[in-house]
NUFIKE-186714 format. One record per residue (C-alpha): residue in three letters; x, y, z. Coordinates in nm, 2 decimals. Example, Ala and Ser with C-alpha at 12.3 -4.5 7.8 and 13.67 -1.06 7.14 Angstrom:
2
KOLDO    r      xx      yy      zz
KOLDO  ALA    1.23   -0.45    0.78
KOLDO  SER    1.37   -0.11    0.71
***
This chain:
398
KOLDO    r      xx      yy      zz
KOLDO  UNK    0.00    0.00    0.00
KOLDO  UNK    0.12    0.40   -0.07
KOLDO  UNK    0.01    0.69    0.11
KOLDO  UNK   -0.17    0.96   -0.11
KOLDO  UNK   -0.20    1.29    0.06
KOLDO  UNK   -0.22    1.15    0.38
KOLDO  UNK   -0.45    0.83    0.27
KOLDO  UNK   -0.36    0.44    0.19
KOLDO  UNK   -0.44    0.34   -0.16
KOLDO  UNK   -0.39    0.04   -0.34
KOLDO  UNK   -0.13    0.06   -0.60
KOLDO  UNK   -0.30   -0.16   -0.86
KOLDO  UNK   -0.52    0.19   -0.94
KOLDO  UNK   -0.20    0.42   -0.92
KOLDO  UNK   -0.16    0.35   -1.32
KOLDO  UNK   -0.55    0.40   -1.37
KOLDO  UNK   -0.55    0.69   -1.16
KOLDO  UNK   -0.26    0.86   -1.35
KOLDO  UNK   -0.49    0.76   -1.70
KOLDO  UNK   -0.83    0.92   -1.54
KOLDO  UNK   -0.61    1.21   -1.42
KOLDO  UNK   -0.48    1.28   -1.79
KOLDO  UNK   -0.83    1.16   -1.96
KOLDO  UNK   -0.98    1.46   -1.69
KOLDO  UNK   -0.72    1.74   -1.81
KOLDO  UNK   -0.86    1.63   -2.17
KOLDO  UNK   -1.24    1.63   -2.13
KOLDO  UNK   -1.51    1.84   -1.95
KOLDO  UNK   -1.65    1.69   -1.65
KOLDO  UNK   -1.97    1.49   -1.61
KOLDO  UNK   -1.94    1.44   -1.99
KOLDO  UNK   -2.16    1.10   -2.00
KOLDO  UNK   -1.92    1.00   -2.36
KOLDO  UNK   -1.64    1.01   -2.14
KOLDO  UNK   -1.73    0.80   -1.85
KOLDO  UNK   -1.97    0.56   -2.04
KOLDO  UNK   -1.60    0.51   -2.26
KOLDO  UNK   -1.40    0.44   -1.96
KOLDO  UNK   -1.65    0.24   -1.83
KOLDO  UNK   -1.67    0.00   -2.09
KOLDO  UNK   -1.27   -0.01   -2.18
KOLDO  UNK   -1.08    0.18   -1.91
KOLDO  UNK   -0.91    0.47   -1.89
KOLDO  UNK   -0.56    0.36   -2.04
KOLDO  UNK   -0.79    0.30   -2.38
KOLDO  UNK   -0.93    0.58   -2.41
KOLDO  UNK   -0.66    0.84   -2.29
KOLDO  UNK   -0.46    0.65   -2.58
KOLDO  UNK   -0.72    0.69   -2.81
KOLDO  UNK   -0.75    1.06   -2.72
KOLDO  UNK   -0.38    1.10   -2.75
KOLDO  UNK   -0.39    0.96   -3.14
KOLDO  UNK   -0.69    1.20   -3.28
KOLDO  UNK   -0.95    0.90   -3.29
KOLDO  UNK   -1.30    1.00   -3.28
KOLDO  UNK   -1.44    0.78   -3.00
KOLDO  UNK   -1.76    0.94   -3.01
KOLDO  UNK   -1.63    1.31   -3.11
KOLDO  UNK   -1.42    1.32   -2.81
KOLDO  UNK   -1.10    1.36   -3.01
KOLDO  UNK   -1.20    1.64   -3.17
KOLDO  UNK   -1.28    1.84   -2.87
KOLDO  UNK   -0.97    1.69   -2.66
KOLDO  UNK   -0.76    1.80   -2.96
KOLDO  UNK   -0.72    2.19   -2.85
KOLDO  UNK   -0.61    2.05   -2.48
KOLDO  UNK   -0.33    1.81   -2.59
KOLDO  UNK   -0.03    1.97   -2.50
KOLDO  UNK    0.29    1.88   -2.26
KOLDO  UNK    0.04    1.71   -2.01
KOLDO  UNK    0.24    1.52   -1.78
KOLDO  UNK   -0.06    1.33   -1.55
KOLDO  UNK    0.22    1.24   -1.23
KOLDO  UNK    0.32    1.62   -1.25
KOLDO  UNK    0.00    1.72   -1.25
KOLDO  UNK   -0.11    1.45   -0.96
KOLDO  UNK    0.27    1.60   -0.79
KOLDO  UNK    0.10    1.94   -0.81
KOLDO  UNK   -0.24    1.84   -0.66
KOLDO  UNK   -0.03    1.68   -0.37
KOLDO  UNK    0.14    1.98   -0.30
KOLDO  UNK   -0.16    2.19   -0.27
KOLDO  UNK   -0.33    1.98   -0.04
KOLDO  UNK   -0.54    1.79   -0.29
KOLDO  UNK   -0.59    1.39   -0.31
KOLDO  UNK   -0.73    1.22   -0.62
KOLDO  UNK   -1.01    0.96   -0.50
KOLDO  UNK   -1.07    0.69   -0.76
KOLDO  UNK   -1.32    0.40   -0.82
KOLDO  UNK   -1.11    0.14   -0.63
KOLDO  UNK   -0.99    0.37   -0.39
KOLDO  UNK   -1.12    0.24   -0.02
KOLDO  UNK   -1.20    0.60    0.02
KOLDO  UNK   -1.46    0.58   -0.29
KOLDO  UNK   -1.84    0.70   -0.23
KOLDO  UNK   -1.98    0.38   -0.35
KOLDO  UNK   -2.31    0.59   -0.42
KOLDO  UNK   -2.18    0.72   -0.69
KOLDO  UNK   -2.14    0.44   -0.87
KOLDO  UNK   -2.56    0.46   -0.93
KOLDO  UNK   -2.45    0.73   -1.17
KOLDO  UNK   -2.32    0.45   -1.42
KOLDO  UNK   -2.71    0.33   -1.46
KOLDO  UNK   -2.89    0.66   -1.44
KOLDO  UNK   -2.99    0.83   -1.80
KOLDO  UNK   -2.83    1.12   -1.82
KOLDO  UNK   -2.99    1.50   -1.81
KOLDO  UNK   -2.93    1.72   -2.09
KOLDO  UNK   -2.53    1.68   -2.19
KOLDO  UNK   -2.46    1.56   -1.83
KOLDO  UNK   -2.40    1.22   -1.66
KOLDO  UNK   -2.20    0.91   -1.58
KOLDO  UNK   -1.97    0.85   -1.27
KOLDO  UNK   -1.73    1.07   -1.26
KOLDO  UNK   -1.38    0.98   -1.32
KOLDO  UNK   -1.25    1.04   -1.03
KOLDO  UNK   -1.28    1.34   -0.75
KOLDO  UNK   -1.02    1.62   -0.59
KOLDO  UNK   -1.08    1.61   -0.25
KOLDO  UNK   -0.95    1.87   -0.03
KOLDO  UNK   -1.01    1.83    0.34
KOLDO  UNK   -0.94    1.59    0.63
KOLDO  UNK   -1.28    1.41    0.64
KOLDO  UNK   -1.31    1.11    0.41
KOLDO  UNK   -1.55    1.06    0.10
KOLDO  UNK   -1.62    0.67    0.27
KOLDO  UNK   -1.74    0.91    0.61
KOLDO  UNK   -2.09    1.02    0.41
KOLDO  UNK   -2.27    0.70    0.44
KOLDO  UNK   -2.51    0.92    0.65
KOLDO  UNK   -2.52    1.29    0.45
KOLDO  UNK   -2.78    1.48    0.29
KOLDO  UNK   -2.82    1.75    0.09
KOLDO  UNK   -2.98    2.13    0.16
KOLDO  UNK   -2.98    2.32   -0.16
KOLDO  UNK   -3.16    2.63   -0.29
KOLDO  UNK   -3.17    3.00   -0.44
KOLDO  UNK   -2.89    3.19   -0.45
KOLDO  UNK   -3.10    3.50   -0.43
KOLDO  UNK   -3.28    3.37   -0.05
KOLDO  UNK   -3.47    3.49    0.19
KOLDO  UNK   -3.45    3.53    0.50
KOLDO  UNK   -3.75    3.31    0.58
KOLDO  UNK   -3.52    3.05    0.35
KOLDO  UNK   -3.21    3.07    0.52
KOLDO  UNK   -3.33    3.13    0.89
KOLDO  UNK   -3.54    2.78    0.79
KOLDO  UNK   -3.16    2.60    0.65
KOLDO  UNK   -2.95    2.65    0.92
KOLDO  UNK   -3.24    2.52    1.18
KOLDO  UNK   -3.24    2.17    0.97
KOLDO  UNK   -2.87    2.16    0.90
KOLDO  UNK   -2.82    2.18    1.30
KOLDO  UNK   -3.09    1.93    1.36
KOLDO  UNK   -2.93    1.75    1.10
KOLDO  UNK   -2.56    1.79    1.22
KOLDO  UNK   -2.72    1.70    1.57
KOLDO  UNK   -2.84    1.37    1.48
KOLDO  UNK   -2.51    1.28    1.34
KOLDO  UNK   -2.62    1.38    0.99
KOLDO  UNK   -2.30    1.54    0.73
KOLDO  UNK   -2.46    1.84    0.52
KOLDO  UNK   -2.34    1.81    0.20
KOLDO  UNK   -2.40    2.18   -0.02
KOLDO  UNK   -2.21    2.40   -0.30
KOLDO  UNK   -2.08    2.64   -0.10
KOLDO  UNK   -2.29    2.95   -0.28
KOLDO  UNK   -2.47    3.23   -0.15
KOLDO  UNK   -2.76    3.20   -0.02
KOLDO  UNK   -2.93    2.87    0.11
KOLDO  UNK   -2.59    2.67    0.03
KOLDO  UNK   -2.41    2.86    0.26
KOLDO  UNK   -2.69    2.92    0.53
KOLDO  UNK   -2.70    2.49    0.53
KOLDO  UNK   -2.25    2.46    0.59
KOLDO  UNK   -2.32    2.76    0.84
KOLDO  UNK   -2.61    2.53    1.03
KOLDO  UNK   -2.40    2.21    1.01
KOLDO  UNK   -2.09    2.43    1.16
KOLDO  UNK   -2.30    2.53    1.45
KOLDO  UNK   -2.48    2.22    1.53
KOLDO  UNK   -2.11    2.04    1.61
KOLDO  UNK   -2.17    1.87    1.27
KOLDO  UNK   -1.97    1.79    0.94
KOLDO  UNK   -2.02    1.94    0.61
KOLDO  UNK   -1.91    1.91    0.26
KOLDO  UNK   -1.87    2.20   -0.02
KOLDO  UNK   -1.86    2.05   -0.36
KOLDO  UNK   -1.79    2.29   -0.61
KOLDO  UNK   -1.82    2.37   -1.01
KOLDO  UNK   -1.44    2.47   -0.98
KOLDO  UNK   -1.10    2.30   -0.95
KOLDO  UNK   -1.11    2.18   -0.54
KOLDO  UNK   -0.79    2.45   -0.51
KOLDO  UNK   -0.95    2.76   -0.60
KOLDO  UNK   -1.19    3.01   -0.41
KOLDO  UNK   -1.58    3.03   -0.58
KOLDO  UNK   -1.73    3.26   -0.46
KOLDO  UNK   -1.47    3.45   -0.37
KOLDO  UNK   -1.67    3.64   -0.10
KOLDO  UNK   -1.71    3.26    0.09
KOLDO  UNK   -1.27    3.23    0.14
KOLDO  UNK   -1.31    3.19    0.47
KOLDO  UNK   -1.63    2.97    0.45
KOLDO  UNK   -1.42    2.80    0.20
KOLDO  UNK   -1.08    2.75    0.34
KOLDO  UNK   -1.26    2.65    0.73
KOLDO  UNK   -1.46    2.32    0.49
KOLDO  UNK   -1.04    2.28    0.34
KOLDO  UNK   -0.91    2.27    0.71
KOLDO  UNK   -1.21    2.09    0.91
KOLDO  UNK   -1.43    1.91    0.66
KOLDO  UNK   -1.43    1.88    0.28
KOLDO  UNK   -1.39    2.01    0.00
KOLDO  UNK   -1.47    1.85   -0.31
KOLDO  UNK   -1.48    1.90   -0.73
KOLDO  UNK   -1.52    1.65   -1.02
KOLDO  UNK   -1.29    1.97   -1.22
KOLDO  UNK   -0.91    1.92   -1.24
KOLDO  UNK   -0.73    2.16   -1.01
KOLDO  UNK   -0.73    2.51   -1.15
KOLDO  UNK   -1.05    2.50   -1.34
KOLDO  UNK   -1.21    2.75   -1.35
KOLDO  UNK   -1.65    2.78   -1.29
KOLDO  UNK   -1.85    2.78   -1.54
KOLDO  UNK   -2.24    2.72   -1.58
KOLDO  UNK   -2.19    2.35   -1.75
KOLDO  UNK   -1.98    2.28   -1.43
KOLDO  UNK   -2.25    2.38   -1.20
KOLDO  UNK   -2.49    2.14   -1.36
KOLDO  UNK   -2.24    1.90   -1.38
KOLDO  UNK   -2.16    1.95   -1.05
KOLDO  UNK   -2.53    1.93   -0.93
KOLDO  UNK   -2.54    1.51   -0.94
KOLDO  UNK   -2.28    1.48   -0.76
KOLDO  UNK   -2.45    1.67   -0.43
KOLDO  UNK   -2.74    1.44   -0.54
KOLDO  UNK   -2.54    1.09   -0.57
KOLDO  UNK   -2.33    1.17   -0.28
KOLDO  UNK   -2.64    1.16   -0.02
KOLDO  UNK   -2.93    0.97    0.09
KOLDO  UNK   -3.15    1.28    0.02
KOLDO  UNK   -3.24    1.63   -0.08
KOLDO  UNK   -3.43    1.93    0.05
KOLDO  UNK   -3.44    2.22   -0.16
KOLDO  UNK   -3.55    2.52    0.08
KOLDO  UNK   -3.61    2.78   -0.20
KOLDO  UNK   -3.56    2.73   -0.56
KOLDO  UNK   -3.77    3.01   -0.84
KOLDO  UNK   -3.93    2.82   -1.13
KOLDO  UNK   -3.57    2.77   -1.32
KOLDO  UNK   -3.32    2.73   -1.04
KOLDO  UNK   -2.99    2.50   -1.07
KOLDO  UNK   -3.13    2.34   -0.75
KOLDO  UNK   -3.44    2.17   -0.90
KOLDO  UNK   -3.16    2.02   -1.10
KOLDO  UNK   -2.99    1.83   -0.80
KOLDO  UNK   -3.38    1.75   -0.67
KOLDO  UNK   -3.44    1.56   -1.07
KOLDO  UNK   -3.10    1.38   -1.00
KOLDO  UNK   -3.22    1.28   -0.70
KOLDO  UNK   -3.52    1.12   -0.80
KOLDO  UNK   -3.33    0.95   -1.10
KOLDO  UNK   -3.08    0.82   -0.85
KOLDO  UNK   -3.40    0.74   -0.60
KOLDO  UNK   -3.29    0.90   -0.32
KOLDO  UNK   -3.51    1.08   -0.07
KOLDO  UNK   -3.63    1.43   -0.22
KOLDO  UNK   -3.81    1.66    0.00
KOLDO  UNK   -3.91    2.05   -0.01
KOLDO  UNK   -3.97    2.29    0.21
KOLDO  UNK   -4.26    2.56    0.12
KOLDO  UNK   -4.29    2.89    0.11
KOLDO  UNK   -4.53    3.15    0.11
KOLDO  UNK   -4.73    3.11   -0.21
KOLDO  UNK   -4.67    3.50   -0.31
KOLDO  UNK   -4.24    3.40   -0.35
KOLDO  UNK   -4.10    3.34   -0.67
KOLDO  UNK   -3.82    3.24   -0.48
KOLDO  UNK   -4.06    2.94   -0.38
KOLDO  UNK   -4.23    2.88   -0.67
KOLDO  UNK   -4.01    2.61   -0.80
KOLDO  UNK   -4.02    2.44   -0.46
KOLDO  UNK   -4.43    2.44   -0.51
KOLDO  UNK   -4.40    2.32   -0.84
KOLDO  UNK   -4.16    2.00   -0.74
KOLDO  UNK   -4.36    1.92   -0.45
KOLDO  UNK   -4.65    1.95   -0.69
KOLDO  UNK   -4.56    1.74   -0.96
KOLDO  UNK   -4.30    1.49   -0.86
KOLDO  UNK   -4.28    1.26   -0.56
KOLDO  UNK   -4.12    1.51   -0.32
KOLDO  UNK   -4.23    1.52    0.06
KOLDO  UNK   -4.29    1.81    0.27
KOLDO  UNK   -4.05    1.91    0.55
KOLDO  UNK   -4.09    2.21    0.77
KOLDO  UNK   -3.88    2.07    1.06
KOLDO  UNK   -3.54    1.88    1.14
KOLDO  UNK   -3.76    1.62    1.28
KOLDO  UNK   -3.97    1.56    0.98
KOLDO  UNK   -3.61    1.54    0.79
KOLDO  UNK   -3.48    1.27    0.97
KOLDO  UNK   -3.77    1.09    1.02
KOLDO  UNK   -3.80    1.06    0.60
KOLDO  UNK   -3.43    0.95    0.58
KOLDO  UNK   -3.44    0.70    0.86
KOLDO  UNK   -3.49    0.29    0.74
KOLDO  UNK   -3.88    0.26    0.80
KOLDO  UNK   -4.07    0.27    1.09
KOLDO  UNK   -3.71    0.36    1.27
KOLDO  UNK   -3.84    0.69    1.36
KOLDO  UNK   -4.16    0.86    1.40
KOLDO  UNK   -4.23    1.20    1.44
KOLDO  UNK   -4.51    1.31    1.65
KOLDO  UNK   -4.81    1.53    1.46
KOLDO  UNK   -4.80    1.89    1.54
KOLDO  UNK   -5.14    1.97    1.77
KOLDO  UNK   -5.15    2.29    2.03
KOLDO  UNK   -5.17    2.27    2.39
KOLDO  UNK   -5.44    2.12    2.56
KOLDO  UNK   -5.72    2.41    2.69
KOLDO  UNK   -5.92    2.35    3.03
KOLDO  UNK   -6.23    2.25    2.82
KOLDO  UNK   -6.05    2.00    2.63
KOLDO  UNK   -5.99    1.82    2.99
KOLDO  UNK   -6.43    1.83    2.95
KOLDO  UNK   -6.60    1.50    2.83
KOLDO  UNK   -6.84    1.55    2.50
KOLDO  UNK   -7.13    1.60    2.75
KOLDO  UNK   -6.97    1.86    2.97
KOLDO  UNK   -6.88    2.07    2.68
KOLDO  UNK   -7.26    2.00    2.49
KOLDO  UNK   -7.37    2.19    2.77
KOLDO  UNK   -7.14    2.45    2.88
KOLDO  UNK   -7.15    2.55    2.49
KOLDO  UNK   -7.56    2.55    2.56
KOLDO  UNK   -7.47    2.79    2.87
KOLDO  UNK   -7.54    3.21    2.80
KOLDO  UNK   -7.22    3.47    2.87
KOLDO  UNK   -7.46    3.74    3.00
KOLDO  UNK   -7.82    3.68    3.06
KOLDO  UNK   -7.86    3.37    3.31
KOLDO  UNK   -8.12    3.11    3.13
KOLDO  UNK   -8.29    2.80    3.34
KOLDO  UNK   -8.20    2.45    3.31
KOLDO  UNK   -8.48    2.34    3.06
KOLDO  UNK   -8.40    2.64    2.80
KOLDO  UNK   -8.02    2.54    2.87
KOLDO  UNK   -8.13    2.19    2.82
KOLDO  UNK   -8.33    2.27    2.50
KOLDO  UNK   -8.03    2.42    2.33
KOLDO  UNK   -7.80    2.12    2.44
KOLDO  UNK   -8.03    1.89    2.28
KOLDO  UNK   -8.00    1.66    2.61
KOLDO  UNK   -8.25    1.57    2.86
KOLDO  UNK   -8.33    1.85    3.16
KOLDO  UNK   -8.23    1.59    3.45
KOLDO  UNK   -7.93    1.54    3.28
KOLDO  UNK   -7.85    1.89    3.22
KOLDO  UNK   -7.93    1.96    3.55
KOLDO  UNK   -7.63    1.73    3.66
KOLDO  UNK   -7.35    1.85    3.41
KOLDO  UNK   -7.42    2.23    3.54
KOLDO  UNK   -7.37    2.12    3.89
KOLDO  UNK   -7.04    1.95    3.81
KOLDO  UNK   -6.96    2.24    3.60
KOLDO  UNK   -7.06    2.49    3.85
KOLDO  UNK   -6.77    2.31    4.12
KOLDO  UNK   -6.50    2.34    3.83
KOLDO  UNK   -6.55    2.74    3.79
KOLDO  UNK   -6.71    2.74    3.44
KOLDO  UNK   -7.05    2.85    3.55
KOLDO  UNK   -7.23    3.01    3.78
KOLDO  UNK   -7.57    3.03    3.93
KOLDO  UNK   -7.77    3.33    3.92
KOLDO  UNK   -8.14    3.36    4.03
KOLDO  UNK   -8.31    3.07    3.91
KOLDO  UNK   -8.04    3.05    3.56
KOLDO  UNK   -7.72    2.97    3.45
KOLDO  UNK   -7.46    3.14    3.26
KOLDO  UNK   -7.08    3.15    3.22
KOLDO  UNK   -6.88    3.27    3.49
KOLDO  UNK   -6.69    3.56    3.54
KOLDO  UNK   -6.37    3.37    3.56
KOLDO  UNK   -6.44    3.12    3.30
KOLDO  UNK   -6.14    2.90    3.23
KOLDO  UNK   -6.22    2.88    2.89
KOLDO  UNK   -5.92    2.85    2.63
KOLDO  UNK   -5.87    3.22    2.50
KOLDO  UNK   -6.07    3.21    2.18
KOLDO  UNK   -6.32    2.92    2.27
KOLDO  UNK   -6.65    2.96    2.11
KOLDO  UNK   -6.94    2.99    2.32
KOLDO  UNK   -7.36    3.01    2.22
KOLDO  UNK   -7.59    3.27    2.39
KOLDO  UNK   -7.87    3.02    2.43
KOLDO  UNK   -8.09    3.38    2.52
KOLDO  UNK   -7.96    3.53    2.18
***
């Protein structure tokens, strides 16, 4: 075994590694030609074939303006150095989730496993076994990112790692909520895994490098571009057991991560908005048309990714009043009782629908527990009726 930026490896995927890294440099990433060719006859075939102009699928036309002095254990040497490892199919550090990506269709131009992934960080790509994703608008709310961070550090809580893109807006609201819920997180980005994107998130950025991970399907150096975002979006997706997008408008990049995750089968949930925000229109849409669940809560969340019948989350009711402590007779009648004007048992009884002797009874029992009180030869509510604030009452006088 060799060490590779600080992690065992086998050596029998040190020559395929050094193919992939060359057949990367070559290629754009989450090209489905490209991994559906090395796939089929590995990356030594086709980095060949790349290197001698044939056309395996049109590749060699569009690899033809990269071929240069590429030298793939230089550019592996220079990874090293700046902190980067190159995790490959065989790897033992290998997310074997993403190998779903070799039988998933692909979207558009985009799809296939990736070739491999530069991984920048101290926490290990075989560490995500239980991650999820929180993805959304750039452009949030406040409603959207206040709502993030309280299910990445429920999340985080529970043991959970957040996996996002590191953007503004809900990506960075959800590694903010994993931070500060004692949690792990993991930025993957559109960009080569040594550079800065956005540049307003370094620190954000460089604290995921140091504590958690970074990671990119782009060779070191590349630079982001809106392919590589879409690209980049099944990876989030493959890498977890499930999704929540928090806010996404009608076309967000984030309703792309929530169709990889249905093609992949993974868990995809939403969180609504108010029905006046664009900003959650695309949320309503998803949770409208495909089979996305509903999550307002951390609870809920967890609940959907745990195995069945795991966990269970208890429904949402408000507090018990003093009249819901009543039996279905007691409140028959204390509804049938006036505020103001005291009425007799038999008109009270009338209104109740229940027999006077009955009636009689209840008011009695009533009477001891403060909700009404006698007046003259009537009844009628008391002055200091317990009531829940807001309970309805009838004037059985009118």
């Amino acid at each position: 075994m060799s060490a590779v930026s600080g992690r065992r490896v086998d050596p029998a995927v040190d020559e395929d590694r050094l193919h992939r890294v060359a057949v990367a440099h070559l290629t754009e990433p989450g090209d489905p030609r490209v991994s559906g060719l090395v796939d089929d006859l590995g990356a030594a075939v086709v980095h060949d074939g790349l290197l001698r102009g044939l056309d395996l699928e049109g590749l060699g036309i569009d690899a033809a303006a990269r071929i240069g002095a590429l030298e793939p254990e230089r550019a592996l040497e220079q990874a090293h150095r700046a902190g980067l490892r190159f995790v490959v199919p065989g790897d033992s550090e290998w997310p074997v989730r993403l190998d779903d990506l070799v039988r998933a269709a692909p979207v558009g131009r985009h799809g296939g496993r990736p070739l491999g992934l530069w991984v920048r960080g101290p926490l290990g790509l075989d560490e995500l076994d239980a991650s999820v994703a929180l993805v959304g608008a750039r452009a949030a709310t406040t409603y959207g990112t206040d709502t993030t961070a309280r299910l990445a550090v429920g999340a985080a809580d529970a043991g959970w790692t957040v996996v996002s893109g590191a953007a503004f807006g809900i990506d960075q609201a959800a590694h903010r909520g994993a931070i500060a819920g004692g949690g792990r997180t993991v930025g993957v980005l559109a960009c080569g895994a040594d550079r800065v994107y956005p540049q307003a998130h370094a620190r954000l950025i460089d604290h995921l490098a140091e504590e958690h991970c970074i990671v990119s399907e782009t060779v070191p150096g590349g630079a982001p571009t809106r392919i590589r975002f879409l690209s980049r979006n099944r990876l989030i997706a493959a890498l977890t057991q499930g999704t929540v997008v928090v806010e996404a408008a009608v076309r967000s990049g984030a309703l792309n991560t929530a169709n990889w995750a249905g093609r992949l089968h993974r868990h995809l949930m939403g969180v609504p908005g108010p029905v006046t925000s664009a900003q959650s229109a695309g949320v309503h849409q998803m949770l409208r048309e495909d089979a996305a669940l509903v999550v307002t809560r951390s609870e809920e969340l967890l609940e959907t990714l745990a195995p069945a019948g795991e966990r269970t989350t208890a429904r949402i009711r408000g507090a018990d009043g003093p009249r819901d402590r009543l039996t279905h007779r007691q409140r028959q009648v204390l509804e049938a009782v006036p505020l103001r004007r005291p009425a007799d048992d038999f008109s009270i009884a009338g209104t109740a629908g229940l027999a006077p002797l009955e009636v009689r009874g209840t008011l009695l029992v009533l009477a001891e527990q403060g909700y009404v009180q006698r007046e003259g030869v009537g009844w009628r509510l008391a002055d200091a009726d317990p009531r829940a604030p807001g309970q309805p009452f009838l004037d059985s006088t009118g």
